[in-house]
N, C-alpha and C positions, 0 to 999 in steps of 0.2 A: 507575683506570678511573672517568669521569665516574659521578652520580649519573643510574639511570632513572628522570626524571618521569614514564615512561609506566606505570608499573608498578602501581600500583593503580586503573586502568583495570576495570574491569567489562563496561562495556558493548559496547565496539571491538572485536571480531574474534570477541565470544561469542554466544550465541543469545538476548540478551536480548529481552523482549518491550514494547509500552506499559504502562503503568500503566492501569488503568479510571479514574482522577481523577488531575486532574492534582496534587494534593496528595501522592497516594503516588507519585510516580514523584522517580524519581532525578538527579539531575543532578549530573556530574560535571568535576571540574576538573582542570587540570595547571600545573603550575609555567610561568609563559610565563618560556621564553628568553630576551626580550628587554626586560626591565621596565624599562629604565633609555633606550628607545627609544620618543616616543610614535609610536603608528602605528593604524591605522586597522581593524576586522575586520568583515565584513560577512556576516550569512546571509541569504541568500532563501528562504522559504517560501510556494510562488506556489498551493499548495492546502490550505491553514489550513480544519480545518473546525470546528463544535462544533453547539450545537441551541438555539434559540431555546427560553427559560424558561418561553414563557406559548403558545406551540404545539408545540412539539417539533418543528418542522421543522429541516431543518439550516440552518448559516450556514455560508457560504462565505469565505475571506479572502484575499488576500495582502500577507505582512507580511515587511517588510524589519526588520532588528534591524542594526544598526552601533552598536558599543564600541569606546572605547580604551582598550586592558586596563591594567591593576593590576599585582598580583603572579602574577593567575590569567587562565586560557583555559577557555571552555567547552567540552567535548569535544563533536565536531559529533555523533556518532550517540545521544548521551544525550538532544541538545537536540534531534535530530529525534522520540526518544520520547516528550522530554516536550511537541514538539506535539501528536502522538497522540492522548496520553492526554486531549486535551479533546476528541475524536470524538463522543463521551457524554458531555460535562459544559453544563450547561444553564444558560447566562447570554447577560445581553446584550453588544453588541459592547465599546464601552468597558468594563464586567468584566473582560473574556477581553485587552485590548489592555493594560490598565493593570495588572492580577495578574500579565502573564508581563515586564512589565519591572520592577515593584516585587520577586518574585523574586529574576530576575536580579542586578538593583543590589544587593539584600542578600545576595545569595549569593556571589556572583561578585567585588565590589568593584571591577570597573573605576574610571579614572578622569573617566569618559564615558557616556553610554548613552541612545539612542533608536531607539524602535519606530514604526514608522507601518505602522498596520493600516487596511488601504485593503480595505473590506468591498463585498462585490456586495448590488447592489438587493435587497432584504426589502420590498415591500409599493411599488415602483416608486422607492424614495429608498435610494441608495446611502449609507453612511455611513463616513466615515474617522476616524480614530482617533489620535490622534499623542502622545507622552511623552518628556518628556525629563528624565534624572537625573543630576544630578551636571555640572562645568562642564566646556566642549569645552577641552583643550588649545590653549592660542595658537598656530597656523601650522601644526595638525594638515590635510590637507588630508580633506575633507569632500564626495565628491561628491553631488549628485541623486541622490535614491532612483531614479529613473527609472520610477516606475508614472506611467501617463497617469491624469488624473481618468476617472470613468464619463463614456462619450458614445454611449451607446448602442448604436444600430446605426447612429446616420452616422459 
């Protein structure tokens, strides 16, 4: 009988919850299938939130994250917690953009990885965020993130 990479899973099908920081929250991995394949993975998180450090209002995001995995896969419902857990954690945009892919790349070891955190207006100036670690596989295909820049209301 094959080896279950799913099996030290925690978070997938249990009651887990976020983390208050995102330092204590968990992320979790699984054996990728197909390592000796480069290929492409992409999450959208089109309601990223956390709180501005020097008024405590929130900031709002959305962040695309595409990897071309390693030995390891991030398990999606661990990596939706540990967006969560920045709900309440209080930094500025580039912090919050560059921590969750410096993470990532050290946790995860893909052999790939870029974030672009496409931030809504704070104070009438949108701000975007972009990271890249580790080099793209040759002939990996690579689409558009597909967020439009801010344009307001036209």
């Amino acid at each position: 009988m094959a080896e279950n990479i799913y099996s030290d899973l925690g978070a997938l099908g249990g009651d887990a919850k976020a983390a208050s920081r995102p330092e204590d929250a968990v992320l979790e991995y699984v054996q990728n299938p197909r390592p000796t394949s480069d290929y492409l993975v992409r999450f959208v998180c089109p309601e990223f939130t956390s709180l501005c450090p020097v008024t405590g209002q929130p900031d709002f995001a959305h962040l695309v994250l595409d990897y071309a995995p390693g030995d390891r896969l991030v398990e999606s419902k661990s990596l939706k917690l540990f967006f969560q857990a920045f709900r309440n954690h209080a930094a500025f945009h580039e912090d919050c953009t560059v921590g969750i892919a410096e993470r990532l790349f050290q946790e995860m070891a893909p052999k790939w990885l870029r974030l672009g955190g496409y931030w809504y207006p704070r104070g009438g100036i949108p701000i975007d965020v972009f990271i890249q670690k580790g080099a793209c596989p040759e002939g990996l295909w690579v689409p558009e993130q597909g967020v439009q820049p801010y344009r307001g209301r036209g």
